[in-house]
C-alpha positions in Angstrom: 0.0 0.0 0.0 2.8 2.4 0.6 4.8 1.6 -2.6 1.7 2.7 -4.4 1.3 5.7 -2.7 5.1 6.1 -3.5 4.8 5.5 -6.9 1.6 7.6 -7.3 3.5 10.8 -5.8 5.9 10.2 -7.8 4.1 10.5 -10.9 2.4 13.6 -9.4 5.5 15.7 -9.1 6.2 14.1 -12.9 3.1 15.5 -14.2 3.5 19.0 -12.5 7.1 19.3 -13.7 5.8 18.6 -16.9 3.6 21.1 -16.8 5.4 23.8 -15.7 7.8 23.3 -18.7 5.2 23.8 -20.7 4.3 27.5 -18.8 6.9 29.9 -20.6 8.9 32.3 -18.0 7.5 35.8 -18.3 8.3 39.2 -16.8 6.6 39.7 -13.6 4.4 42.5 -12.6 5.8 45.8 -12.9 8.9 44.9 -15.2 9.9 47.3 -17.7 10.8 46.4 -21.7 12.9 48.7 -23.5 13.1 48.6 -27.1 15.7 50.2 -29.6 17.3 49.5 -32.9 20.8 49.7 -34.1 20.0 51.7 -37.3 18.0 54.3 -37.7 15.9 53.2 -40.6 15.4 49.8 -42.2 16.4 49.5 -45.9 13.6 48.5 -48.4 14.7 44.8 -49.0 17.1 45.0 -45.8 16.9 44.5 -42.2 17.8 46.2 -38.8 18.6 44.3 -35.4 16.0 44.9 -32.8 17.1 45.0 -28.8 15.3 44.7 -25.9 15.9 44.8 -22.1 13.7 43.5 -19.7 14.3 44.8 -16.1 12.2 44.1 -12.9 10.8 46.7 -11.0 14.1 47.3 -8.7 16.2 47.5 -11.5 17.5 43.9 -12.2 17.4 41.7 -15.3 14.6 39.4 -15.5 15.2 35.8 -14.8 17.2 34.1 -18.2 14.7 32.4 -20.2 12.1 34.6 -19.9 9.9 34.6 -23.0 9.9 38.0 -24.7 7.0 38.4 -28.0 7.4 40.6 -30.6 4.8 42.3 -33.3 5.2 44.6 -36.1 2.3 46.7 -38.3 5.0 46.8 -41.3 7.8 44.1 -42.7 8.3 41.1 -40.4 10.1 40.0 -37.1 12.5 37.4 -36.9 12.4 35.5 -34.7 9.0 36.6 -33.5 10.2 35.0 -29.8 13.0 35.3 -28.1 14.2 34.3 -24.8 16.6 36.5 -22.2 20.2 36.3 -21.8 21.1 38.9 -18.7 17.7 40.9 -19.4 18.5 41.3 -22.5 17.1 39.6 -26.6 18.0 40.7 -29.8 15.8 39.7 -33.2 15.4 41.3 -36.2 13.4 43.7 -38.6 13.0 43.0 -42.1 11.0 44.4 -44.6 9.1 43.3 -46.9 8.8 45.8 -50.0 6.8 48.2 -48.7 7.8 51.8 -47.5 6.2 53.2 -44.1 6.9 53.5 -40.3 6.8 50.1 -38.6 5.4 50.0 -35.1 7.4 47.3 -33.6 6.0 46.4 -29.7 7.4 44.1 -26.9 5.7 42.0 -24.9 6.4 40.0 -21.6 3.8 38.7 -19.2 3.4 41.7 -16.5 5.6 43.6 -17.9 5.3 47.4 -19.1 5.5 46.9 -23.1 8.3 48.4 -25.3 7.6 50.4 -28.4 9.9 52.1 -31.4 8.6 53.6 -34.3 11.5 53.3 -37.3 10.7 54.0 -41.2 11.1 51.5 -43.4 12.5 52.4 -47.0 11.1 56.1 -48.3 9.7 56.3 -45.0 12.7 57.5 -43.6 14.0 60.0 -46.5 13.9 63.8 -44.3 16.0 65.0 -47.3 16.8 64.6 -51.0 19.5 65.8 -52.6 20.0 65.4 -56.6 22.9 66.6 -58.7 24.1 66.3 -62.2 27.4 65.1 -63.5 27.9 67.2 -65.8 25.1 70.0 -65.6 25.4 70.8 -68.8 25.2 69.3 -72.3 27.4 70.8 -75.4 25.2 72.4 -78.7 24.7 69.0 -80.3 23.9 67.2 -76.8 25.1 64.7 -74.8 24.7 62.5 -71.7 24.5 63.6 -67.7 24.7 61.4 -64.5 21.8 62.2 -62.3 22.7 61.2 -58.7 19.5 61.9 -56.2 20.6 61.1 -52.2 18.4 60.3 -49.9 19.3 61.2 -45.9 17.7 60.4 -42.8 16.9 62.7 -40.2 20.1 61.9 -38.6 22.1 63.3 -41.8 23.1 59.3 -42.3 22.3 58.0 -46.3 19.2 55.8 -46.7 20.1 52.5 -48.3 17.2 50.5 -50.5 14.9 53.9 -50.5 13.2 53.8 -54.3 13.9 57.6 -56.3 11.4 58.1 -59.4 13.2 60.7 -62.0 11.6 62.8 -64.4 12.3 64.7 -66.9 11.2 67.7 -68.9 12.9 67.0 -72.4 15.7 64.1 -73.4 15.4 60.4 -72.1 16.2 58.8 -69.1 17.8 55.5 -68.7 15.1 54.3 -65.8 12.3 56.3 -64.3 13.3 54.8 -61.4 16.8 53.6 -58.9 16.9 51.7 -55.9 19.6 53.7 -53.2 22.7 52.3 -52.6 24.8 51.9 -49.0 25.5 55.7 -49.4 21.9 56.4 -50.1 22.8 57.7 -53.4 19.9 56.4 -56.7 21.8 57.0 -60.4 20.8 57.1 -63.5 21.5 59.2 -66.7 20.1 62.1 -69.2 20.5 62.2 -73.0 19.5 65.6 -74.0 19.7 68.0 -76.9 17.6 70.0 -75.4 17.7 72.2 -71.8 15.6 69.8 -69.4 14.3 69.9 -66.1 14.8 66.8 -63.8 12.9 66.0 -60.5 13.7 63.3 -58.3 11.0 62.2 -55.5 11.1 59.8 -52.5 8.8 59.5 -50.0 7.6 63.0 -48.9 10.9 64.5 -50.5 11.2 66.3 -53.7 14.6 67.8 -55.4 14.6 69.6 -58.6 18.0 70.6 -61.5 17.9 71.9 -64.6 20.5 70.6 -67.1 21.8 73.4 -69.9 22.8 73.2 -73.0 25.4 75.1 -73.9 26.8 76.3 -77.4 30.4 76.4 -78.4 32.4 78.9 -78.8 33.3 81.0 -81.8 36.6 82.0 -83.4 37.9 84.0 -86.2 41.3 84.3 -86.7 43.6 87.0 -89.0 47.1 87.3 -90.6 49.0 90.2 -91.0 50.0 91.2 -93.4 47.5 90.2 -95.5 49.7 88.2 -97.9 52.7 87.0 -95.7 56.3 87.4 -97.3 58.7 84.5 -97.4 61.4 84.3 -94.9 59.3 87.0 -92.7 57.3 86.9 -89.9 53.5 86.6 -90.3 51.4 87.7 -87.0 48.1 86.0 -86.9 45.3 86.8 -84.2 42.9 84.5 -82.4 39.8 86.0 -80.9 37.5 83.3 -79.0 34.3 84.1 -78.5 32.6 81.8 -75.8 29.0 81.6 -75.8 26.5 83.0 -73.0 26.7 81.1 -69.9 29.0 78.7 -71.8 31.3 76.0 -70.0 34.9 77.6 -69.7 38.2 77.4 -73.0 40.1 74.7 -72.3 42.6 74.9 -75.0 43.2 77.1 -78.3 45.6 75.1 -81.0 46.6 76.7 -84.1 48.3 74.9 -87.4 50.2 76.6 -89.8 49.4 74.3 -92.7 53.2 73.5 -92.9 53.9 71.5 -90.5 54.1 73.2 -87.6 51.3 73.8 -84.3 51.5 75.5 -81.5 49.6 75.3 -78.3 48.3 78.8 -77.2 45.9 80.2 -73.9 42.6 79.5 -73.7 41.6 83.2 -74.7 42.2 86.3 -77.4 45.9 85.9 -78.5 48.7 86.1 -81.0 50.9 83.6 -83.0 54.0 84.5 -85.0 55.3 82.4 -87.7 57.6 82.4 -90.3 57.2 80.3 -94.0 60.2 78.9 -95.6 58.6 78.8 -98.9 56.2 80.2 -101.2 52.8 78.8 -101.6 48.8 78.5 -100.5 49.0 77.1 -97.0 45.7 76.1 -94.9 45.7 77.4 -91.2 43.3 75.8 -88.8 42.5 77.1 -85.3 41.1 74.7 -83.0 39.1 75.8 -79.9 38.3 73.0 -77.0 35.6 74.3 -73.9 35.7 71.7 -70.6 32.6 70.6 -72.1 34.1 68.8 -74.8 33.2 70.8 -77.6 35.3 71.8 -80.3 35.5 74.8 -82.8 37.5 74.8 -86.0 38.1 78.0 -88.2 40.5 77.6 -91.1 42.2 80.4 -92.9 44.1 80.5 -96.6 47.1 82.0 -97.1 49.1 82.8 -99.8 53.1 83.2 -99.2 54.8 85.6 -101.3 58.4 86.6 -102.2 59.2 89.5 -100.9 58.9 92.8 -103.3 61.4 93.3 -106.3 62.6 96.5 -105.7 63.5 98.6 -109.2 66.4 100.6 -109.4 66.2 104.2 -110.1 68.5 106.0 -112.8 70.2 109.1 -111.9 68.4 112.0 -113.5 72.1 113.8 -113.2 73.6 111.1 -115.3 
């Protein structure tokens, strides 16, 4: 009779040890949960670590092991559960696509909950920033590198935050770019034209205008007219850049003979001397930062010098 009893309390304490492993550990009653993340926005198709620290009322960690639940109005938490080490959990944020402000809470039996707003994707752009590489296009047109960046409110780039570009006149390469690391989206312009690009994301909004700008013109001059052999010939360059052109780069006059010479980027001179008689073909060649290039050619003839005729002596 007493073995049984024995052997019945025995599988009394079984059953209730059992069961109690079954109960998860929570916080007690007036516990605290605080809850922060280690970035301060989650990238669109990224993820941020999520910490919390559960504390009893005087001040302690909670028990390890106790059972800390996790919910999330936006993206997904990973693991949803999580159990202490020293009062403390870590799981993760990740997002799923969409753009907002997740509303991540913490939960623990008797325990004060633990709440952090962070935006997820364009939900955290506070500023945009767009630039062009060049800002300009040359007469016949070219290609620009538009580079929009997206910053939190903490000045810190926004990775994964989707940028729509548009544009007023030329084609874009996407109407859309994904941020990188640095929070910077890229595409590019092909323009003939002036053009207007914005770039959006979220609530943000930045706006350049790309200009086209016409090369400069030349005209170029010998003196004299008809240079002699054997004698210096002065020629003069005036460059004439266009309004609100990109600055002259370089200014490169051939002589048609043979010889070139390098000159300033501005109004100047060039002396030169032929060795022979004949037509020669002088090309200037003016080069803005831009690229752009203008040509103006000149003809001229070489002559010997003048035969001078002798006089006779009227006395003689």
């Amino acid at each position: 009779m007493v073995s049984r009893a024995v052997h019945l309390l025995a599988a009394l304490v079984l059953l209730v040890g059992v069961g109690c492993d079954k109960v998860p550990l929570t916080a007690p009653t007036e516990s605290t949960i605080q809850l922060f993340a280690t970035g301060s926005s989650v990238p669109l198709t990224g993820g941020v670590d999520l910490i919390a620290t559960v504390t009893e009322a005087p001040g302690t960690p909670v028990q390890n092991g106790t059972v800390v639940t996790f919910t999330t109005t936006l993206g997904r938490i990973e693991p949803p559960e999580a159990r202490t080490t020293n009062g403390r959990v870590t799981v993760r944020l990740l997002a799923d696509g969409r753009s907002g402000t997740a509303t991540v809470t913490a939960l623990s039996g008797g325990a004060t909950a633990g709440e952090l707003e962070i935006p997820v994707g364009a939900a955290a752009a506070d500023n945009l920033a767009l630039r062009a590489e060049p800002s300009f296009v040359g007469a016949s047109g070219g290609s620009v590198q538009l580079v929009a960046t997206v910053r939190d409110e903490a000045g810190n780039g926004v990775a994964g935050a989707p940028v729509t570009f548009s544009a007023t006149a030329g084609r874009l390469s996407s109407g859309s770019a994904t941020t990188n690391a640095n929070g910077d989206a890229t595409v590019s312009l092909a323009t003939d034209r002036p053009s207007e690009v914005t770039a959006r994301s979220g609530g943000q909004e930045a706006t350049i205008t790309i200009t086209r700008q016409d090369a400069p013109t030349v005209t170029v001059a010998v003196a004299p007219a008809s240079p002699i052999v054997d004698r210096p010939a002065v020629f003069t360059i005036t460059v004439t850049p266009a309004e609100d052109s990109p600055p002259i780069q370089s200014v490169s006059i051939d002589f048609g003979d043979g010889d070139e010479v390098q000159l300033g980027a501005s109004s100047t001179t060039a002396s030169h001397v032929y060795g022979e008689t004949d037509d020669f073909t002088v090309t200037v060649v003016v080069r803005d930062v831009a690229g752009q290039e203008t040509r103006q050619v000149l003809v001229v003839s070489v002559v010997d010098p003048p035969v001078v005729e002798p006089t006779a002596d009227p006395a003689l």
